[in-house]
C-alpha positions as CSV (number, residue, x, y, z in Angstrom):
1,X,137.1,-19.2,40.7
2,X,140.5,-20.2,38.9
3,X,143.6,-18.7,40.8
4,X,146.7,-18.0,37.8
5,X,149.6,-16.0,39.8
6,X,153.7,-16.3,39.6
7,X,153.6,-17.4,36.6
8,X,156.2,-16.3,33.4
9,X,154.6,-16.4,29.9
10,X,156.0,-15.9,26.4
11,X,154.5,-15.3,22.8
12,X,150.9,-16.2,21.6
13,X,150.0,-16.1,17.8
14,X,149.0,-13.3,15.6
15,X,146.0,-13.8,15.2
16,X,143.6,-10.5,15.7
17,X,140.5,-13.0,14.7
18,X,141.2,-15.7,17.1
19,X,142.1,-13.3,20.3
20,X,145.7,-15.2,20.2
21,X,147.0,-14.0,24.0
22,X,149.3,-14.8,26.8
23,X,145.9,-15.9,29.1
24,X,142.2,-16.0,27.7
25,X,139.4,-16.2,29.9
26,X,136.3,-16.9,28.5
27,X,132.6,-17.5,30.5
28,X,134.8,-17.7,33.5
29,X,133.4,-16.1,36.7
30,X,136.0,-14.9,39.3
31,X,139.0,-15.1,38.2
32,X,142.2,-14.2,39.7
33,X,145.5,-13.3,37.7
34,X,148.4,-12.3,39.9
35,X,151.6,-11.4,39.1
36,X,152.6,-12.7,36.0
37,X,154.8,-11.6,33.1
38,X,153.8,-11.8,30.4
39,X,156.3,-11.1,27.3
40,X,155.9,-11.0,23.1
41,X,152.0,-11.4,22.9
42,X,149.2,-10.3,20.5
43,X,146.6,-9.8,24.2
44,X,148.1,-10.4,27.2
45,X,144.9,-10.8,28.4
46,X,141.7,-11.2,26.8
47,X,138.8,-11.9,28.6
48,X,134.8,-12.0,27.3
49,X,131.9,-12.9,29.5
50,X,134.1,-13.3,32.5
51,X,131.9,-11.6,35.7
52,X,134.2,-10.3,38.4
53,X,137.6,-10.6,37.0
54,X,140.8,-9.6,38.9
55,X,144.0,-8.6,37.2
56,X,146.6,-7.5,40.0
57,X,149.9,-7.0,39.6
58,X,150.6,-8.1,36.5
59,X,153.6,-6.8,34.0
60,X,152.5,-7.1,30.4
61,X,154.6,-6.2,27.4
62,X,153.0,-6.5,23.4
63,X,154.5,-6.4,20.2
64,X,153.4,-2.7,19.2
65,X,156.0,0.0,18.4
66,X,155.2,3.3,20.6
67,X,152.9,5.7,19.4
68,X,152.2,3.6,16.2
69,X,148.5,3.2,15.8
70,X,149.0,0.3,13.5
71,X,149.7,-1.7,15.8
72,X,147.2,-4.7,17.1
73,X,146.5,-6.4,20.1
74,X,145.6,-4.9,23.6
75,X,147.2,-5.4,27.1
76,X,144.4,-6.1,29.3
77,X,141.1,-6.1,26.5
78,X,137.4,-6.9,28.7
79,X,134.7,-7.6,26.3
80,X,131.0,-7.9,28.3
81,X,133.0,-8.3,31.8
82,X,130.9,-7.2,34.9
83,X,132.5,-5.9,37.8
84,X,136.6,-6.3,36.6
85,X,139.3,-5.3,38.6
86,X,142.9,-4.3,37.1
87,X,145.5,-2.8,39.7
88,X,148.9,-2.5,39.9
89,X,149.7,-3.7,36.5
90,X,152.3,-2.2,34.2
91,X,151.3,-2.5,30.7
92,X,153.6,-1.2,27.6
93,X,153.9,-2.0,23.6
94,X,150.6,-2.9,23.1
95,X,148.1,-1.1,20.9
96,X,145.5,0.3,24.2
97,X,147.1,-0.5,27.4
98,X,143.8,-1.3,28.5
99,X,140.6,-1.4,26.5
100,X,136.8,-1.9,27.8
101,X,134.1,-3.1,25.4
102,X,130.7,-3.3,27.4
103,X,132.4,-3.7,30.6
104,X,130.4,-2.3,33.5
105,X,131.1,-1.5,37.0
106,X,135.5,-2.3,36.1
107,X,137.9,-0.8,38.4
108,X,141.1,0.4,37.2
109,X,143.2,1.8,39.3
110,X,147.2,1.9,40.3
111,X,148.2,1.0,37.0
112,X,151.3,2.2,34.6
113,X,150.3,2.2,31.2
114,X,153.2,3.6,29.0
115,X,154.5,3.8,25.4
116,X,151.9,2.0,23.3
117,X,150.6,2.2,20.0
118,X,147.5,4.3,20.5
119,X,145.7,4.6,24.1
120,X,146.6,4.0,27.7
121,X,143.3,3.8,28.4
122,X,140.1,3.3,26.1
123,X,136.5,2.6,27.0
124,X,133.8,2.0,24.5
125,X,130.0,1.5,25.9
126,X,131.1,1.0,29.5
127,X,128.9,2.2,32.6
128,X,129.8,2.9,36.0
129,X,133.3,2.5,36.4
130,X,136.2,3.8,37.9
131,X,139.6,5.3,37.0
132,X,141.8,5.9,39.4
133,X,145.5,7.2,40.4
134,X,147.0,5.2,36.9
135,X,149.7,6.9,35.5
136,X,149.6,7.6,31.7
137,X,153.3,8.3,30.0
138,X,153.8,8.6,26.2
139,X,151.0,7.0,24.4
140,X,149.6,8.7,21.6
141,X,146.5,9.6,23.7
142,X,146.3,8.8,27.0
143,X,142.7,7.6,27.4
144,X,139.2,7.5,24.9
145,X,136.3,7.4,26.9
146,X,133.8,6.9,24.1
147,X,130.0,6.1,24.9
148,X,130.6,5.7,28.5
149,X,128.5,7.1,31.2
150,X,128.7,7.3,34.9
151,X,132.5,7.0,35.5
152,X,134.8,8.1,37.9
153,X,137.9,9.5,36.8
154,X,139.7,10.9,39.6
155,X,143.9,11.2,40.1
156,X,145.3,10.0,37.3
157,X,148.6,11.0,35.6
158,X,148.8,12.1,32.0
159,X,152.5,12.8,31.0
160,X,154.1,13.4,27.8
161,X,151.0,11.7,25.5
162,X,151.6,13.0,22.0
163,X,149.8,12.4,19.0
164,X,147.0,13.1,16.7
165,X,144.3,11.8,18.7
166,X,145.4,13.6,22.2
C-alpha cells in the first residue's frame, strides 16, 4: 500500500544482475508510483512479486541509444506482477519501454513509449492483459508479444518503428 508520487530521481548503478533502478519494488502489494522523473537509470522501475502495481504518470528516461539493441535495462520491467497498471507514462532510452515477464491481468494503456533500444512494448508468458491507445514512435520494433495468450490489443499507435526485428 506504499504511495511514491512528485518525486525527481537521478542515476542508479549498472548493474543488469542486481536490477540497479530509479525505484524497486519487490513482494510489495499495491503500490502506487505517481508522477515522478526519473533520469540516467539502468530500470526505472523494476518490480517482482508486486500484486496490483500502479505506475501513472510517470516520465522515465534510460541510458540506451535509439534503436541500439545493445542496450540494457528496461523502463517499466514487471517480473511475476498480478494485476499491474501503467498509464500515462512516457518512457524513452531504454532498451523495452515496457517489458512483462509472467505478468498477468497488466493494463497498459495511454502511454508514449519512443526511441529505445529495441521494443516499446514486449511481453513474454503474460495472460490476459490489455494494450491500449499507447503510442509507439521509433523503436526498433514497436512491441513482441511472445508466449502470451488472451490479450487485448486495441488502438494503439505504431509510427516510424524501424529495424530488423519489426
Amino acid at each position: 500500500g506504499a504511495v511514491v508520487e512528485d518525486l525527481a530521481i537521478r542515476g542508479s548503478g549498472r548493474s543488469v544482475m542486481a536490477a540497479d533502478a530509479g525505484v524497486r519494488v519487490v513482494l510489495g502489494a499495491q503500490v502506487r508510483l505517481s508522477r515522478l522523473v526519473i533520469r540516467d537509470v539502468l530500470y526505472g522501475v523494476y518490480a517482482e512479486r508486486s500484486d496490483r502495481l500502479v505506475v501513472e504518470g510517470c516520465d522515465i528516461t534510460g541510458r540506451c541509444t535509439p534503436r541500439d539493441a545493445r542496450g540494457d535495462g528496461n523502463g517499466v520491467h514487471l517480473w511475476y506482477c498480478s494485476g499491474a497498471v501503467v498509464r500515462g507514462c512516457r518512457v524513452t532510452g531504454v532498451a523495452d519501454a515496457i517489458y512483462l515477464s509472467f505478468a498477468h491481468g497488466a493494463t497498459i494503456e495511454d502511454n508514449l513509449l519512443h526511441d529505445c533500444g529495441r521494443y516499446g512494448f514486449h511481453s513474454m508468458y503474460c495472460q490476459s492483459g490489455r494494450l491500449a491507445r499507447n503510442r509507439f514512435t521509433r523503436n526498433v520494433a514497436g512491441c513482441a508479444l511472445m508466449f502470451s495468450n488472451h490479450l487485448v490489443v486495441e488502438r494503439n499507435a505504431f509510427v516510424r518503428n524501424q529495424g530488423p526485428r519489426t
